[in-house]
Each structure stands twice: as structure tokens, then as C-alpha cells.
N, C-alpha and C positions, 0 to 999 in steps of 0.2 A: 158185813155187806148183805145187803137184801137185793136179790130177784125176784121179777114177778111178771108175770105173761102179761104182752103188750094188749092195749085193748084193740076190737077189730078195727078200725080204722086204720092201725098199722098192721095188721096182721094180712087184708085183704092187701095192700101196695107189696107185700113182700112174700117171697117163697115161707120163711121164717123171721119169726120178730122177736124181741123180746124186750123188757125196760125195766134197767138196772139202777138199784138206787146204792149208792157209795154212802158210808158212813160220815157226816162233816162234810170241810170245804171239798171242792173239785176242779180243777180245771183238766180238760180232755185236751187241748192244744198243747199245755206243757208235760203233761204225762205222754203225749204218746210222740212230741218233737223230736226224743234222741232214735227214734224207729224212722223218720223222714230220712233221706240224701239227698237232702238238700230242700229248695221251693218247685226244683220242675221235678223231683222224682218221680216216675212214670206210673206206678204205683200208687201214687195217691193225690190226693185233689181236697184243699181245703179251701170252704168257705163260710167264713164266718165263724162259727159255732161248730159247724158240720164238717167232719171228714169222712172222706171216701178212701174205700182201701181194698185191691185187687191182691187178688194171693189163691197160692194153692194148697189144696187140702185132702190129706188121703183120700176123699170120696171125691175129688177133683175142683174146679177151681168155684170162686164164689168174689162177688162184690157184696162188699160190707159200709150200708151207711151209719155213721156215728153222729147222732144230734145230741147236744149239750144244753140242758135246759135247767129251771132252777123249779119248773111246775109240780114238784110233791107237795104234800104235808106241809103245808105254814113254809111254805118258798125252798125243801131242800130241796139240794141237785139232784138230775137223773141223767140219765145216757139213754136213748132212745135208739136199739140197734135192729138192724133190719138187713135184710140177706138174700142175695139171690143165686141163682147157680145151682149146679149139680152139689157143690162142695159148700148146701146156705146152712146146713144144719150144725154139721161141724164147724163152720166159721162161729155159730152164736155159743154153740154151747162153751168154744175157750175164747169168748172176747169176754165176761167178767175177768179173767187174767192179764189178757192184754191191757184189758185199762188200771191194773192194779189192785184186784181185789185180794190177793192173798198180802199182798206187801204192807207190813204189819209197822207202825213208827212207835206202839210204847215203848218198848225201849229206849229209844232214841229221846223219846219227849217224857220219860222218867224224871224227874224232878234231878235228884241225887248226879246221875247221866249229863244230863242237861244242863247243869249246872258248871262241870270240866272241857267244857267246850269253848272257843274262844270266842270272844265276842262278836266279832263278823260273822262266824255260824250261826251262832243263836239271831244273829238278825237275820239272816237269810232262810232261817227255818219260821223268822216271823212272819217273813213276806212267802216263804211257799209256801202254806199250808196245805194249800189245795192241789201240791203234788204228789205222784205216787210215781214207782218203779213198776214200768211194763212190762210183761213176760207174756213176749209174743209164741215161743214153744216150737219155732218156727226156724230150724237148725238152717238149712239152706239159704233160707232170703235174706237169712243176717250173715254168716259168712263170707257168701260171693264177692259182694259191696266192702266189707273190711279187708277182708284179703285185697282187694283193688287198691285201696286204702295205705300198704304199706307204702312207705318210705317215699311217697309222691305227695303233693298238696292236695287238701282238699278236692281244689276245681280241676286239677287235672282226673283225679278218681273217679268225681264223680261227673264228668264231663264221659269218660269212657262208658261208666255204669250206665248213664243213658242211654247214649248210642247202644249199646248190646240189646239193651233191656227192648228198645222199642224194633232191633233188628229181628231179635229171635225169644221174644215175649208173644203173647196171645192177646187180643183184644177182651177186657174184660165182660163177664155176663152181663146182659142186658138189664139194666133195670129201669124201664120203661122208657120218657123220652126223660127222668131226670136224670140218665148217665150222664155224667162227666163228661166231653170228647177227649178223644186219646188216653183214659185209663187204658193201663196195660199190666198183665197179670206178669209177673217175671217169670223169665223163664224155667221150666224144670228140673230138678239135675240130669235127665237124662237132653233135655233139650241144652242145656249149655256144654256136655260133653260134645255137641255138635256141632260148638264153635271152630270154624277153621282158624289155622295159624295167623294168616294175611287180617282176619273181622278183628283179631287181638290188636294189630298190628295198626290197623284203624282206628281203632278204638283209646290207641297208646297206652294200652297195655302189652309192658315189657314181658319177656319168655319167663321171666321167675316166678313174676304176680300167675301167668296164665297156667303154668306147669303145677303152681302148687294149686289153683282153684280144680285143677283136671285129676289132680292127685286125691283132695279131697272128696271128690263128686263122684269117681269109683266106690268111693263106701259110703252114698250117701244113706242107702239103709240104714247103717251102723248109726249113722251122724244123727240121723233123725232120733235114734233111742237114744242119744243123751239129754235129749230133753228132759226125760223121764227121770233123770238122776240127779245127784243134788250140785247146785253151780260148782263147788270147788271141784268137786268131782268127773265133773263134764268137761270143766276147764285143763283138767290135766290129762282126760284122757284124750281132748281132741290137740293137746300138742304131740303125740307120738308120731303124727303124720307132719312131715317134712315139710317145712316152711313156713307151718303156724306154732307161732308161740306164743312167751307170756303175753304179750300185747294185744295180738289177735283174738286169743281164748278169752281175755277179760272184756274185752270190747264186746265179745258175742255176748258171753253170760249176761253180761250188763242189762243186755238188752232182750235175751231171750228166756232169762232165769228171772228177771227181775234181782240179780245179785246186791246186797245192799254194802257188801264191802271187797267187791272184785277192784284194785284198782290196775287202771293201766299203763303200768313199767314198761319203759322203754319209749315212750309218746313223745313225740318233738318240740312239745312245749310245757306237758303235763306237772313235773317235776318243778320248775322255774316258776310256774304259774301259783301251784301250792307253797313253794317255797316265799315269794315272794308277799304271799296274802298272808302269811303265819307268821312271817317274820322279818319282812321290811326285804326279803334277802334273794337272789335264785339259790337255787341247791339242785342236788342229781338226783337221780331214783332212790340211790340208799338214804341220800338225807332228807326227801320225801316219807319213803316207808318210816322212819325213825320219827317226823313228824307226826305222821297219824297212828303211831304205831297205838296212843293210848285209846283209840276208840275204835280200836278193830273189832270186826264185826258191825262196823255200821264205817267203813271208813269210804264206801263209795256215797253215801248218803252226805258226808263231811264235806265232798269234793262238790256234790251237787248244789249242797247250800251256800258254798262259796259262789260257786257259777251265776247263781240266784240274785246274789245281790250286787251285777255289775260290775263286779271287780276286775281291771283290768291290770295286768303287768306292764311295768317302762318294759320300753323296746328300746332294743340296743343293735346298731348293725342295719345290713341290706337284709330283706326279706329271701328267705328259700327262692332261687329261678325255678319258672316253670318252662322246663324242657317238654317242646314238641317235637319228637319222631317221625309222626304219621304218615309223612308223605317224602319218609326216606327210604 
């Protein structure tokens, strides 16, 4: 990967700038999708080309614009990033990770490699080329939203995460009049310890999701230094805290290690979904893991390239009910 200082005209619009050039293809909307909750996540604001992205940063909070352009060298991609806020310097200096610059695919795309892979894979690693695995380094803003996450649908999750987000979030830093309206930077851990029972209760977030987000968020120091550590590593040690497990910790890493073979056991449809792309069939978690078991070490990459190319499962049955609480 190559960086290189933005030239002034981006440098004067922004507290901090810089422009990142990625090695080959790129797309920034599929590299940094599985980081969204959803299209209203409060958090961030895409348009077109361009994401916008509110967040906090030990020197404090910072808005981050991301432009996707192909204006290098004979047409390659670049990322054109730019920053505002107390917290604009430390947001530039780890967005080359977040967009994926450490996340390495020769292996994966090794001839020999490449080769023991099914056929669907290798077509969906035809068609992504231009994606990478994010590592946003960002222990807390990925948590909260997974922990929400467990054992409820998607829209009920992330129907709560918003309500929280915009109740006891922060308006993100100004950056000039092309802010976004309603970015909002999520809240901090000490700001969500400061959720009452009843905002949970609103939010339809049950006592388990909320007891363990408040369990976790007491040692959010701690949690923030796994970042520093290597995924498997990070993954096992943020299960020792009550109520996150295998599902949760690979859900994180995925997203905040850029992990390339975390997968997520125990997932409501993950197991079935794999199973049935590999082998006409559903299967459980252990007949999943036993599936990917030959390309471990890249076996979250496996899963992605399935996703990639469309592949849908037969549905069998009523859909999961979404039970509302809120106004019991």
C-alpha cells in the first residue's frame, strides 16, 4: 500500500488529510459495509462514492470523510481521506487499516491455494477483487451493536442501536457546511454506562443484551488493548467476560482485526447458509467448521466470497417473529 500527503486543496477543507493509494482493484463501499448497522446507522452517511464516518478517538471524537476515486497513475484507485475534530489526526493515521491495507490475499490467491477451493469461491473471489477486510481497531463501537445483536433479528437490533445511539451519542464535528445532517458520533463507554434501565427498555433491549453491554463497558480500558493483540487472541480473551462468546468475539474481530478466518459459530443462519452453498445441503456449526476446515486460516475470506456472489439458501418454515416489548 502506498500513502501520500493529500495536496493543499484537501488539506486546507480539512483539520487533517491524507490520500491513500491501495494496491489493484478497490471498492470502499464493499470493504467497509460489514462496519455499517444497517442504511440509517447514525454513524455514517454514504453518498455515492463518499462515506462519512463519526467516531471516537483517544485524543476525542473526529469526522472522517472517505472519497473513492480511480484519479492515480493511468486511472488507479485512491481513497481520499480527510478529518475533522479534536480526534482528526488519530482518525487518519489508522483509516489505511480500516480500509484494509494490512489485509494481505496472496495466500488466498496462491495458484496451488486457489486451486482446492470450490467453485463458487473462486467465482466470487472473481467478482470481489476489489475487496479487503477492515480493521477498524475500534473495540467498543463494534461490540455494543453485536452484543445488541444477540439472539434478536437484525431490525429489531438495529432498530434499538439507533434509538440509543442518537439518544446518548454526540453530534458529530463540524465539518463545514458539507456535514452530513444528523451524523452522530456513538456513544462512549463511559457515556453508555449511563444508560438507565427504562432507555434499555425503549430501546427493546432485553436485561441480558443490556447487563452484559454494562459488564463489558466496566473494563472498557482493558477492551480497548485487545486491539493491539492478535484476533484469535483478542477473541478468546474478550470471552472470559460473561455473556460474550464464540459468536460475539468473532463477529468483533472480523471487523475490528480484520480477522481473515474468525468464523461465526453459533449464527442463526451462518451454518445452513454454508452448508448449503458447498454442498446442495444445511448442516450445523460442527458440519460447517468440518466444511471449511481445509482452508483455515483464510476460512472467513471463504465465507465472504460466498456472500459475494449472491448465493441465496431455500427457505424452509415461518421467518424468526419479531417480538416488541417496549411499551410493556
Amino acid at each position: 500500500m502506498t500513502i501520500a500527503e493529500a495536496p493543499p486543496r484537501l488539506a486546507a477543507a480539512a483539520d487533517v488529510s491524507l490520500r491513500w493509494y491501495p494496491d489493484g482493484p478497490y471498492s470502499l463501499s464493499r470493504t467497509l459495509g460489514p462496519l455499517l448497522r444497517g442504511n440509517s446507522d447514525p454513524s455514517f452517511c454514504v453518498q455515492g462514492d463518499v462515506i462519512w464516518n463519526a467516531f471516537t478517538t483517544p485524543d476525542g471524537p473526529a469526522t472522517m470523510r472517505l472519497a473513492s476515486a480511480g484519479g492515480g497513475a493511468a486511472g488507479t484507485p485512491l481513497v481520499d481521506i480527510q478529518a475533522w475534530g479534536p480526534g482528526a489526526a488519530a482518525a487518519v493515521k489508522a483509516a489505511p487499516r480500516l480500509l484494509g491495507a494490512d489485509d494481505d490475499w496472496q495466500g488466498f490467491d496462491e495458484p496451488a491455494f486457489h486451486s482446492t477451493l470450490p467453485r463458487m469461491v473462486q467465482e466470487g473471489r472473481r467478482r470481489a477483487l476489489a475487496v479487503r477486510l477492515p480493521a477498524s481497531g475500534r473495540m467498543v463501537d463494534q461490540l455494543v451493536p453485536i452484543i445488541l445483536e444477540q439472539k434478536v433479528t437484525v431490525i429489531e437490533a438495529r432498530r434499538g442501536y439507533r434509538y440509543l445511539v442518537h439518544r446518548y451519542g454526540t453530534p458529530a464535528p463540524r465539518a463545514g457546511t458539507s456535514t452530513p445532517a444528523g451524523l452522530v458520533v456513538a456513544p462512549t463507554a463511559a457515556q453508555w454506562l449511563q444508560v438507565p434501565s427504562w432507555e434499555w427498555h425503549k430501546a427493546g433491549v432485553g436485561p441480558q443484551r443490556s447487563a452484559t453491554v454494562m459488564r463489558a463497558l466496566r473494563s472498557a480500558v482493558a477492551l480497548e488493548r485487545l486491539a493491539a493483540l492478535p484476533a484469535l487472541v483478542a477473541g478468546e480473551k474478550m470471552q472470559v467476560i460473561p455473556g460474550i462468546g464464540a459468536w460475539t468475539a468473532a463477529e468483533v474481530v472480523q471487523r475490528t482485526h480484520g480477522c481473515p478466518d474468525s468464523i461465526s459459530v453459533g449464527d442463526y443462519h451462518l451454518a445452513a447458509y454454508v452448508g448449503a452453498a458447498l454442498t446442495g445441503r444445511r448442516t450445523d456449526d460442527a458440519g460447517m467448521l468440518k466444511l471449511l476446515e481445509p482452508w483455515r486460516g483464510h476460512r472467513q475470506r471463504v465465507v465472504r466470497m460466498i456472500q459475494s456472489t449472491g448465493f441465496r439458501k431455500p427457505t424452509f418454515g415461518p421467518r424468526m417473529t419479531i417480538q416488541d416489548h417496549r411499551g410493556h
